[in-house]
C-alpha positions in Angstrom: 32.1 -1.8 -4.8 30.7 0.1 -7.8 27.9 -1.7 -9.6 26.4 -0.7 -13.6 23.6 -1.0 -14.5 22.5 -0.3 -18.0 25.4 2.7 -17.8 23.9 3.9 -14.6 25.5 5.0 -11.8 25.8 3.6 -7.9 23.6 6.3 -7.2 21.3 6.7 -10.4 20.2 3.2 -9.8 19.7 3.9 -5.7 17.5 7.4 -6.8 15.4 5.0 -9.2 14.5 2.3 -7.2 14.2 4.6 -4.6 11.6 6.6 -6.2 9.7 3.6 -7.2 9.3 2.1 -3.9 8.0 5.4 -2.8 5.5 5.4 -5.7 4.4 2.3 -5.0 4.1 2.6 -1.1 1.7 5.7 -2.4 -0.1 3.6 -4.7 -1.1 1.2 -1.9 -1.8 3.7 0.5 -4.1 5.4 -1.8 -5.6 2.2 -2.7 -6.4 1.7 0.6 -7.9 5.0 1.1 -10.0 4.9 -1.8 -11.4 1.5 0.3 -12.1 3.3 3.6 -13.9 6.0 1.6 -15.7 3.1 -0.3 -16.6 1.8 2.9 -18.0 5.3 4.2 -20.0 5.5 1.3 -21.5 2.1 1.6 -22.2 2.7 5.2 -23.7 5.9 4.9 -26.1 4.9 1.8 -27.3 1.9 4.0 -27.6 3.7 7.6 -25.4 2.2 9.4 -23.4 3.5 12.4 -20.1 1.5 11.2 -18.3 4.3 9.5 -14.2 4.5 9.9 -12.5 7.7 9.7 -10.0 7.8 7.1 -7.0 9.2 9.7 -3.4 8.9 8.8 -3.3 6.0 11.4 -6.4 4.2 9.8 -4.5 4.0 6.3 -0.9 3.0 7.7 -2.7 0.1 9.7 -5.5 -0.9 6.8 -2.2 -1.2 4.5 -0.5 -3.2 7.3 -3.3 -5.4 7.3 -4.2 -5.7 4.0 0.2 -7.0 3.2 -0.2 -9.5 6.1 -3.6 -11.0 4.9 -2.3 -11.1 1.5 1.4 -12.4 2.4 -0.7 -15.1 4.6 -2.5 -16.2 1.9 -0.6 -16.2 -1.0 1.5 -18.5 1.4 -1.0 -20.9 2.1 -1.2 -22.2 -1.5 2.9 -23.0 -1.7 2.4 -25.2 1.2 
């Protein structure tokens, strides 16, 4: 099954919203590092021992929980 879209190929179309999920999986990730650091800052300025390291590990799962907690409550108010 061949699909057109706007003259675009199968595979133009695949590359393109391929490339923009990327981008916007990198978006959110840096978004959510810019947070952590944010944090680190706060923390720091104000003496506290709560820092986070910003870790590969700390971003994937500060994403993860920042989609659930906002697919939660966006949810809430449909109900």
């Amino acid at each position: 099954m061949k699909y057109e879209f706007s003259g675009l190929s199968t595979g133009q179309v695949v590359l393109v919203a391929s490339l923009v999920f990327i981008a916007f999986v990198f978006a959110y990730l840096g978004i959510v590092t810019l947070a952590l650091m944010a944090w680190n800052a706060i923390a720091g300025a104000a003496g506290w021992s709560a820092s986070i390291p910003v870790t590969p590990t700390t971003v994937i799962c500060g994403a993860f929980i920042c989609w659930f907690a906002k697919s939660v409550f966006s949810r809430k108010g449909k109900e």
